[in-house]
N, C-alpha and C positions, 0 to 999 in steps of 0.2 A: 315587358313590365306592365306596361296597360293591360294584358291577356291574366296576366298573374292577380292584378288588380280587381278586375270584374269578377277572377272564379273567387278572389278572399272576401268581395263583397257581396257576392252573391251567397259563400257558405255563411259568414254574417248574419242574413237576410234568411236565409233556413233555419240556421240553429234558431234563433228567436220568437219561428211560429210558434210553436209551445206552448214558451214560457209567455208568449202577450197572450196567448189563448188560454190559458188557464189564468192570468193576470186578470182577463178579461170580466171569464165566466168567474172564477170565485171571488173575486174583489169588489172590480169597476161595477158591477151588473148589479151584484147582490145589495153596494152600498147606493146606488142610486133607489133600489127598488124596495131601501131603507127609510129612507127618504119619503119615498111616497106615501111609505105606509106610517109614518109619524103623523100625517095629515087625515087619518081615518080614525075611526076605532071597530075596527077589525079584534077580534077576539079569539082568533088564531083557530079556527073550525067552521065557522059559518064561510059557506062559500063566496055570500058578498060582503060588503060592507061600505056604511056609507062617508062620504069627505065630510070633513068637521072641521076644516082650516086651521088656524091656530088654538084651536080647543085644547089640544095635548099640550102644547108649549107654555098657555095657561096653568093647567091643570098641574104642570110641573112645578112652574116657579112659585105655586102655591102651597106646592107640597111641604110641609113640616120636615114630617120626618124623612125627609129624601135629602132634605139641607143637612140635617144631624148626619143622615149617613156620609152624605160628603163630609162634614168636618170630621168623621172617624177618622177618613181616609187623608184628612191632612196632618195624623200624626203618626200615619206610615209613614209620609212625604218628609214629613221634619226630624222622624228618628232617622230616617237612613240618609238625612245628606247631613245631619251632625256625624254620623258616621265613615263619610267620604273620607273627610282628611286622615281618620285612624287606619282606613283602607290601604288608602294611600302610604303612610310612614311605614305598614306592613311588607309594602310589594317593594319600598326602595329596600327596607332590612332583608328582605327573602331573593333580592338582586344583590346583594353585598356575599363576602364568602361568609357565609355563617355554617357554623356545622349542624349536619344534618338537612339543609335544606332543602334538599328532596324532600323529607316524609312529614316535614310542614307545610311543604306544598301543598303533599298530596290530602293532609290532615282538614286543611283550609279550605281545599276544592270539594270534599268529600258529600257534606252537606246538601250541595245544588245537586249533585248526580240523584242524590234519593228521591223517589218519589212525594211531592208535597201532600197528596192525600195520608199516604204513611207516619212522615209528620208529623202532620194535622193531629193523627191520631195516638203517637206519641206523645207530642205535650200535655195532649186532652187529659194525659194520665197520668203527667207529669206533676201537673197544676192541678190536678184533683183534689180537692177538698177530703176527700174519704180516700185516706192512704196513699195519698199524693205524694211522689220520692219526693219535691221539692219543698213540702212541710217538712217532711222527716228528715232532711238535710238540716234546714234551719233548729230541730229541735236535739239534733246530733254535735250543734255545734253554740248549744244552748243560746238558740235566738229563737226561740219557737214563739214570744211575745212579738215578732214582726209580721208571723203568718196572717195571711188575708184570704178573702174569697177573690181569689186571683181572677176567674173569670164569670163571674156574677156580679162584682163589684163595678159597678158602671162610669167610676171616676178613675179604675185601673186596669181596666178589661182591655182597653184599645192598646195600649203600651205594654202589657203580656203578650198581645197576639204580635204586634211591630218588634216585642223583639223575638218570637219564634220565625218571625218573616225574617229578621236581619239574619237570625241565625245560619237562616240557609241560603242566604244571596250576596250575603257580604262575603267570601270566597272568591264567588263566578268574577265581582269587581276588582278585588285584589288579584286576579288570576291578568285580566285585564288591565290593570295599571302595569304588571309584569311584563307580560307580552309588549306592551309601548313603553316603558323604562328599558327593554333590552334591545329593543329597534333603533336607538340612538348610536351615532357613528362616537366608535369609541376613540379616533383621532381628535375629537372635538374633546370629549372629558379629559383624556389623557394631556391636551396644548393646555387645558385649563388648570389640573392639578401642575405642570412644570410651573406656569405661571405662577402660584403660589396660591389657590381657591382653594378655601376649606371644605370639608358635608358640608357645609347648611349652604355655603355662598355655588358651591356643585347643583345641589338642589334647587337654589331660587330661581337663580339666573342661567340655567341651561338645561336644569330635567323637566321641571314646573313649564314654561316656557315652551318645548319640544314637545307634551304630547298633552297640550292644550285639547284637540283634537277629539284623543280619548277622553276627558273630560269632560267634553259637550256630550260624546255619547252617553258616559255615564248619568250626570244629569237630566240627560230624556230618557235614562233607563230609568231612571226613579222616579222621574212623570208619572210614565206611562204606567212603569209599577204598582203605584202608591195611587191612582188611579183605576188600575185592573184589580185589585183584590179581590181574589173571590175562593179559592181552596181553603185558607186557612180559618178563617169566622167561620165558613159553609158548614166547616168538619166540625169545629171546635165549640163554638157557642152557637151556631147555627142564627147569629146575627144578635143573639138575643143577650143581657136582658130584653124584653123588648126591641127597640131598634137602637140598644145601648153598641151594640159592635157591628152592625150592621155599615156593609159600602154602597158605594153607589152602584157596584156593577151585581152585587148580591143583589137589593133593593130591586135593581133593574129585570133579575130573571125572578125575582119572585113576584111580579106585577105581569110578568108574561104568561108564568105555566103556574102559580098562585092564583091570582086572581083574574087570571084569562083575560088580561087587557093588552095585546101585544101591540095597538098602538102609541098607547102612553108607553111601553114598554120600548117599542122606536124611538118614541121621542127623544128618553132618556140615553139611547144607543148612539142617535146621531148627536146627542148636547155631549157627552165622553169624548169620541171624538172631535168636535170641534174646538174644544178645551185642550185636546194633546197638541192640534196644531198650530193653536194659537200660543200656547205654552212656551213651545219649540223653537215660535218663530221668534218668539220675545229675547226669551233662552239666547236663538243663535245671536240671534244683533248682539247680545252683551259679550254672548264668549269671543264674538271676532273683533267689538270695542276692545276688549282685552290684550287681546293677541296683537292687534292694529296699534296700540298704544306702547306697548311692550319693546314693539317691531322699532316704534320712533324712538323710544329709549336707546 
């Protein structure tokens, strides 16, 4: 047993080179040496460049319109976790026997598979003002007085592109609530309906409850999501009016290969990050108060 022991710890201790070497060089290495270059302003071509200490960090928190583009990006964050709970009522209906539930699965997943560039480039001409199907919809069904400048309109732009974003990521989450709704030991629902549980008392106090778990990931998908933006504005209004649609992570790579400042452009890389893990971390403490409060129930 101890000879069997060393070789399963030793294959262990193999398999792993790899994956910590490549952990190493594309992650750990790159993000430190992210870091360093946030304290320069290196302009992504010149072979040196000189330290400038907290200049970038300055430079940032002064920034206007890099604040505007964050708040773009917090009405990704707010349309897609109002959206959670409808996700949600989806995956427990698409887990019940409903007919057809296959090809509303597949209808529902379809979305995320396609390419977001493609997309992008779909809505773009969706939402077209000149011959845009979604004018011609509204004036097909004699609402053509509610037509707008869907993405030039700087007070409507941000919540046209949030929900071309929902469109194709609210699936992957319903796929996802699915997958953890069917993982539940079905002796547990089945003692709980003899008992006499209704749906909704099924749902509170035994599915809700059970994949709490997926939930916290969800929630740091939509962080990080609603933080990451950057295909869909990129393709579609290209950030603009002005920096009316503009994100922080756009904002970010147009300040690098724009305006050739890839230190400020670090700056801005490591402040995203630091944001997702602080987020996350906040995130976890509540969703395990949750679960830990629950548990004493």
């Amino acid at each position: 047993m101890n000879s069997l022991a060393k070789k399963r710890r030793r294959f262990i201790l193999v398999s792993l080179i790899v994956p910590v070497f490549l952990l190493v060089a594309f992650v750990v290495f790159p993000a430190f040496d992210l870091i360093r270059m946030s304290f320069t302003n290196w302009d992504g071509y010149s072979p040196e460049s000189d330290f400038i200490g907290l200049g970038n960090y300055i430079s940032m928190f002064q920034n206007a319109d890099l604040w505007q583009s964050l708040k773009n990006n917090a009405v990704y964050f707010v349309v897609h976790l109002c959206m959670i709970p409808i996700e949600l009522a989806f995956a427990v209906l698409l887990v019940s026997k409903l007919r057809a539930a296959k090809f509303y699965k597949t209808m529902v997943f379809m979305p995320y598979i396609i390419n977001g560039v493609a997309i992008a480039y779909a809505f773009s001409y969706f939402f077209s003002p000149i011959n845009g199907a979604f004018d011609a919809i509204l004036d097909l069904l004699h609402l053509g007085m509610l037509s707008q400048n869907w993405l030039s309109d700087p007070k409507i732009v941000n919540f046209v592109l949030a929900f071309v974003s929902l469109w194709r990521f609210s699936g992957y989450h319903v796929i996802l609530f699915m997958a953890a709704l069917q993982s539940l030991p079905q002796d547990v629902q089945e003692a709980a309906r003899v008992d006499g549980a209704n749906s909704w008392q099924m749902f509170k106090y035994i599915q809700i409850p059970a994949i709490m778990l997926m939930v916290d990931f969800i929630l740091f998908d939509n962080i990080r999501g609603a933080l990451q933006v950057f295909d869909i504005p990129f393709v579609i209004t290209g950030g603009g009016p002005g920096y009316a649609s503009s994100t922080f992570t756009l904002y970010t790579i147009k300040t690098a290969f724009t305006f050739s400042n890839f230190g400020l452009a670090s700056t801005m890389a490591v402040a995203i990050m630091a944001m997702i893990v602080i987020i996350y971390v906040v995130q976890n403490k509540i969703i395990h108060g949750i679960v830990l409060k629950g548990g004493d129930k």
